[in-house]
C-alpha positions in Angstrom: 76.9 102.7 117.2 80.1 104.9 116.0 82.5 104.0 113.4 83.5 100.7 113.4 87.0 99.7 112.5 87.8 95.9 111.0 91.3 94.3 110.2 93.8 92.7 113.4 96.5 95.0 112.7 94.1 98.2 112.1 92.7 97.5 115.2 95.4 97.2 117.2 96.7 100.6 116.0 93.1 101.9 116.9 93.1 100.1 120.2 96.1 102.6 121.3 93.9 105.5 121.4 90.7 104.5 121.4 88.4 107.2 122.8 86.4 106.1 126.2 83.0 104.3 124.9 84.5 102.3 122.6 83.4 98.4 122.7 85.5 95.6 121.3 83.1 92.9 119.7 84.3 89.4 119.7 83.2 86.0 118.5 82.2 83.8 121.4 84.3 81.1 122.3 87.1 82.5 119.5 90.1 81.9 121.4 91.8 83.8 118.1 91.9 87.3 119.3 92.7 86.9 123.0 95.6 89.4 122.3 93.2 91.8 121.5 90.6 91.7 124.5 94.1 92.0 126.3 95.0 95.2 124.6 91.2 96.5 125.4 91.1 95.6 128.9 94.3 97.1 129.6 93.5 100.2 128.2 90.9 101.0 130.7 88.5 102.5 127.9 87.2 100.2 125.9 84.5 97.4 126.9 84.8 94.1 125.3 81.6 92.3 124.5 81.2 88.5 123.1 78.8 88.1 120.6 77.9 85.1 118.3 79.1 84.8 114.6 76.1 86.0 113.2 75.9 89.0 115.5 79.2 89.6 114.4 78.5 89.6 110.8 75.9 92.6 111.2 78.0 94.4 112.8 81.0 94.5 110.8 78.8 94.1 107.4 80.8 93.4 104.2 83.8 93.7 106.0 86.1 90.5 106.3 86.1 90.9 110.4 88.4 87.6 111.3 86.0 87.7 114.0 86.7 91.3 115.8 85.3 94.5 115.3 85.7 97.4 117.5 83.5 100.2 117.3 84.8 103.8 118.6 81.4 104.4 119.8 81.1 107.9 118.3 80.9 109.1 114.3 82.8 112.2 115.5 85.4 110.3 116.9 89.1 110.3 116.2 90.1 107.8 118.1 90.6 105.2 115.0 89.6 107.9 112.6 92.3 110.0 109.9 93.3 112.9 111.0 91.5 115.9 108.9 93.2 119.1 108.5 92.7 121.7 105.4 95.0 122.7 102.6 95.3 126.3 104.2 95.7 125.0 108.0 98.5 122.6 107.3 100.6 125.6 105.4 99.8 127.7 108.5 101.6 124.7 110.4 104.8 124.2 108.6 108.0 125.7 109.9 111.2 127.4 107.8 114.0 124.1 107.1 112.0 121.4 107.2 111.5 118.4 104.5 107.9 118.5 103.7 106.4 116.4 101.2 102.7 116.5 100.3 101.1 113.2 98.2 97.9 114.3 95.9 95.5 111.9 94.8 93.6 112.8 91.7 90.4 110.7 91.2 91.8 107.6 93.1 88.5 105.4 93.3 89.7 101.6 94.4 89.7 101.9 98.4 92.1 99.1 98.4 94.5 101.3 96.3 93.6 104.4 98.8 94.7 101.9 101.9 98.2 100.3 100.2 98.8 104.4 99.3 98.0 105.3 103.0 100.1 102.6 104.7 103.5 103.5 102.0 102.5 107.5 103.1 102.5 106.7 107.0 106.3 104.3 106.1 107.7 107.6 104.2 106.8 110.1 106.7 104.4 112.1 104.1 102.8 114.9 105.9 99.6 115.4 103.9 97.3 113.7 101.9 94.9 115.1 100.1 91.9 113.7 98.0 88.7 115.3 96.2 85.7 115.1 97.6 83.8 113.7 94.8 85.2 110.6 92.2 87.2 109.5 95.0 88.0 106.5 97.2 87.6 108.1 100.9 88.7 107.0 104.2 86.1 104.2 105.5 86.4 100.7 107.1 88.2 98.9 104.0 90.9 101.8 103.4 91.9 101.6 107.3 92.4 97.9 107.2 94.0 97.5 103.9 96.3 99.8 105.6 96.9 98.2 108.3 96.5 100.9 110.7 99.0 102.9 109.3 96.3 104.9 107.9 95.3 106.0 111.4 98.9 108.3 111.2 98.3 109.9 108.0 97.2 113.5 108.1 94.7 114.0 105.6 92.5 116.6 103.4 89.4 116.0 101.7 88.9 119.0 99.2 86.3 120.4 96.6 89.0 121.5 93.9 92.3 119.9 93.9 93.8 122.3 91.6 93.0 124.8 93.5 94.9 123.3 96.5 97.5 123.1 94.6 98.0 126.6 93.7 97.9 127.4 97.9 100.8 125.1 97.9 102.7 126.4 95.4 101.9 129.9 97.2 103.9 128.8 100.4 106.4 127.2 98.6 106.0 123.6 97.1 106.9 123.2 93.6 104.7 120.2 92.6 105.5 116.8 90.5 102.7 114.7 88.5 103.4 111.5 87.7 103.2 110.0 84.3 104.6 107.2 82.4 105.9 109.6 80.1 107.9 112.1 82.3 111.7 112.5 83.1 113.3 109.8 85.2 112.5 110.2 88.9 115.5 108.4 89.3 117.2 111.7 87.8 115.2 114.1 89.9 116.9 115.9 92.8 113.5 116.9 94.7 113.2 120.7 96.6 112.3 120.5 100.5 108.7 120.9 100.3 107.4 118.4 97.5 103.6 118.0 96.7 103.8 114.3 94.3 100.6 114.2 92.3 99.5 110.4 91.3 96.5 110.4 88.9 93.5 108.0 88.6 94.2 104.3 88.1 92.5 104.5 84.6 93.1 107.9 83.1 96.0 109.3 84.8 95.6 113.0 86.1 93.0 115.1 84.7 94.0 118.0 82.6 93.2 120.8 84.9 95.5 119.4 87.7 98.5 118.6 84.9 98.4 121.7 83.9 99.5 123.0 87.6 102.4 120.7 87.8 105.7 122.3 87.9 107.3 118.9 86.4 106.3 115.5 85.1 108.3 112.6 86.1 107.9 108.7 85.6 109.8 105.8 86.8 112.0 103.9 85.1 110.7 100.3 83.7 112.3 97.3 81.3 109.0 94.9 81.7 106.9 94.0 79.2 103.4 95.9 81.0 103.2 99.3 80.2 102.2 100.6 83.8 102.5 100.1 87.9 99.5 99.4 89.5 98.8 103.2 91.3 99.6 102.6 94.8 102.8 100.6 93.8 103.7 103.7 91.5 103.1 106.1 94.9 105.4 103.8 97.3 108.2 103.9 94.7 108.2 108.4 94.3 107.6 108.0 98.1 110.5 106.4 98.7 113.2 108.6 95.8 111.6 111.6 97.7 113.4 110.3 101.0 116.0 108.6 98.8 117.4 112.3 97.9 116.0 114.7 100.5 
């Protein structure tokens, strides 16, 4: 057994480029997901298997399954998997004009929030995302269905010290932007090319440490009557005036 992916939509998106091995489990006479034993078939890789409901259910384990669950047949696989790549490899990568922006996740523990953040940074094109390796939501089963696949497209890097990484992006030219409810307008904010956006922990915001390497503060205008966004809400939103004025 390999990593096992969950979700209709996720595995569709995995499906496309699923690696050779992988089998696509099924309920037994579920006529629900004949779409996707299509997709499997046709891509000449991945075996499809029937199983009964309670088979199912051990396979997929706390996972809401809707009665599919492909597994990639390999834990070093990428076929479903995100994309890893390091702080240092990815500023290696970038060339001179482009618009690069970077999303930063500091402490972001509700893998539901990590999916809903993955699926807005696949829609907005971001080119990196990077997380901490410890107090921190990381890429399993839940986060790649929440985000409906789109998670499968996100480039991301799993780190020991995130202010650290942010210094190396500073280094190669990224001026970075932490959000907090009591920062300048984004709305106001003309962003630079190469943008790393820094969203802190659902709870307690950003930790000091990382604040302090912010190169500005910036919030997002609100008239309602609750004080703050819900995190991955807050992300989509400086995702999207990123794009809005690059």
């Amino acid at each position: 057994m390999g990593d096992k992916i969950t979700g209709i939509h996720a595995i569709e998106e995995a499906l496309k480029k699923a690696p050779r091995g992988s089998t696509l489990y099924l309920v037994r006479g579920d006529k629900r997901n004949a779409g996707l034993e299509n997709q499997a078939l046709s891509n000449g890789k991945t075996a499809v298997k029937k199983v009964s409901e309670f088979e199912l259910e051990k396979l997929a384990g706390n996972s809401d399954h809707r009665g599919a669950v492909l597994d990639l047949g390999s834990k070093t696989s990428a076929g479903g998997r995100i994309r890893e790549m390091s702080v240092q490899e990815f500023c290696q990568g970038l060339k001179e004009d482009q618009n690069v922006l970077v999303l930063a996740l500091d402490e972001i523990t509700d893998p539901h929030n990590l999916g809903a953040i993955l699926r807005s940074a696949d829609q907005f094109s971001v080119a990196l995302v990077i997380v901490p390796e410890r107090r921190s939501a990381s890429a399993n089963e839940t986060v790649i269905r929440i985000s409906s696949g789109a998670a499968q497209y996100v480039t991301m890097a799993t780190v020991r010290n995130l202010a650290h990484e942010l210094d190396v992006l500073k280094d190669n030219g990224f001026w970075v932007y932490g959000a907090d409810m009591n920062g300048e307008s984004s709305y106001n904010t003309k962003f630079p090319k190469r943008t790393v956006i820094v969203m802190g922990s659902e709870g307690s915001g950003m930790r000091s440490l990382v604040r302090a390497k912010c190169d500005h503060i910036i919030s997002i205008p609100m008239t309602g009557h609750i004080d703050s966004l819900n995190v991955s809400v807050a992300a989509g939103i400086l995702l999207y005036e990123f794009r809005r004025t690059c």
